[in-house]
N, C-alpha and C positions, 0 to 999 in steps of 0.2 A: 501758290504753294511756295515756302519760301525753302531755301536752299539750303542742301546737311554740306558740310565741309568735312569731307572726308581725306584722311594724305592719302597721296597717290600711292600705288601697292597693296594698300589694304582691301581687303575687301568685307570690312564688317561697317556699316554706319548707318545712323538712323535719322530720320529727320524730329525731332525735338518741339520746333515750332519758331525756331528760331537761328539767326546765323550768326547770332554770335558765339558760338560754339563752335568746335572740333574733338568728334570723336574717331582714335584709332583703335587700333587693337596690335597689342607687341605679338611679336612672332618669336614664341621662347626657342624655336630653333634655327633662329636668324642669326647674323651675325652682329646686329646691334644689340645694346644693351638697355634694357627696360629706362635707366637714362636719357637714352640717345632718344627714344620713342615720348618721352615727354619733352624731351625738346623741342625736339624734331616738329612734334603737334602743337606747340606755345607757338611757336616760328610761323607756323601758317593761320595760326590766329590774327599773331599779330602783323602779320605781312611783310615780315622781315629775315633777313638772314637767321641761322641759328647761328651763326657768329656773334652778331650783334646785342643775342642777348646776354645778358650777365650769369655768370657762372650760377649752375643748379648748386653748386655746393652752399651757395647764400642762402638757401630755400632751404635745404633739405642732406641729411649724407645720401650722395648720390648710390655709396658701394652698400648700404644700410637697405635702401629701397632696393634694390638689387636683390638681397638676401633675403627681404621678408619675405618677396612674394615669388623668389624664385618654385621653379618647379622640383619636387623632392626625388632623387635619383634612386633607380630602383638598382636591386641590388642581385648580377647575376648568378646563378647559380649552375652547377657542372654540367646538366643536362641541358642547359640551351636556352632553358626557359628564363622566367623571372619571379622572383621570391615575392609575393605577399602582392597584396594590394594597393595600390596608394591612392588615397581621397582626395578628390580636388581642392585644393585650398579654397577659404572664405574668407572674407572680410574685404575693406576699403581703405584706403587714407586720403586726403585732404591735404592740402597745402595751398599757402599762395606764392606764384613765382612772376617777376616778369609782370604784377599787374593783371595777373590772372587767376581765376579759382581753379586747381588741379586736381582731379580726382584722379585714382588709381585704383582698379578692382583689380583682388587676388586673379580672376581669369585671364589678366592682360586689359582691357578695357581701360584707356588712358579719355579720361575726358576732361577737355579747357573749353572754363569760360571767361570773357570777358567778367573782369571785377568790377 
């Protein structure tokens, strides 16, 4: 059975078929930033500091990806409750950073693979 590489803290990852992959999953009420979690997962790809890799701004606007797929903030109302309902977002993006293929699902779901 070959090995999922999952970053340490998460707790979502699956095994694929393969190790050249890492899947995480952002934690939209962490303190890092949907950036820092694809770094963060290129780095343990590639078995290297997340220092050492080259700025994500090369790739991508980091504050851009931040925005698309952030979570949409509900909006309180006097009695305590919260107004209306919000849908989960959908969709994906693609990039290559770092020598790797990057996905990113609206859910959080940050997946690299070796390019």
């Amino acid at each position: 059975m070959d090995e999922t590489r999952v970053l340490p803290g998460n707790d979502v990852g699956w095994n694929t078929g393969t190790t050249d992959e890492v899947v995480a999953r952002h934690d939209w009420g962490g303190r890092d930033t949907l950036a820092v979690t694809v770094v963060t997962a290129t780095a343990q790809l590639r078995g290297v500091d997340a220092i050492d890799l080259p700025p994500l701004s090369e790739a991508i606007d980091p504050d851009a990806l931040c925005q698309l797929f952030a979570p949409p903030a509900r909006v309180p109302v006097t009695d305590g409750g919260t107004r209306g309902s919000v849908a989960p977002s959908r969709g994906r993006i693609g990039f290559r950073y770092a020598a790797c293929d990057v996905t990113v699902w609206a859910d959080g779901t940050v997946i690299v693979t070796s390019a």
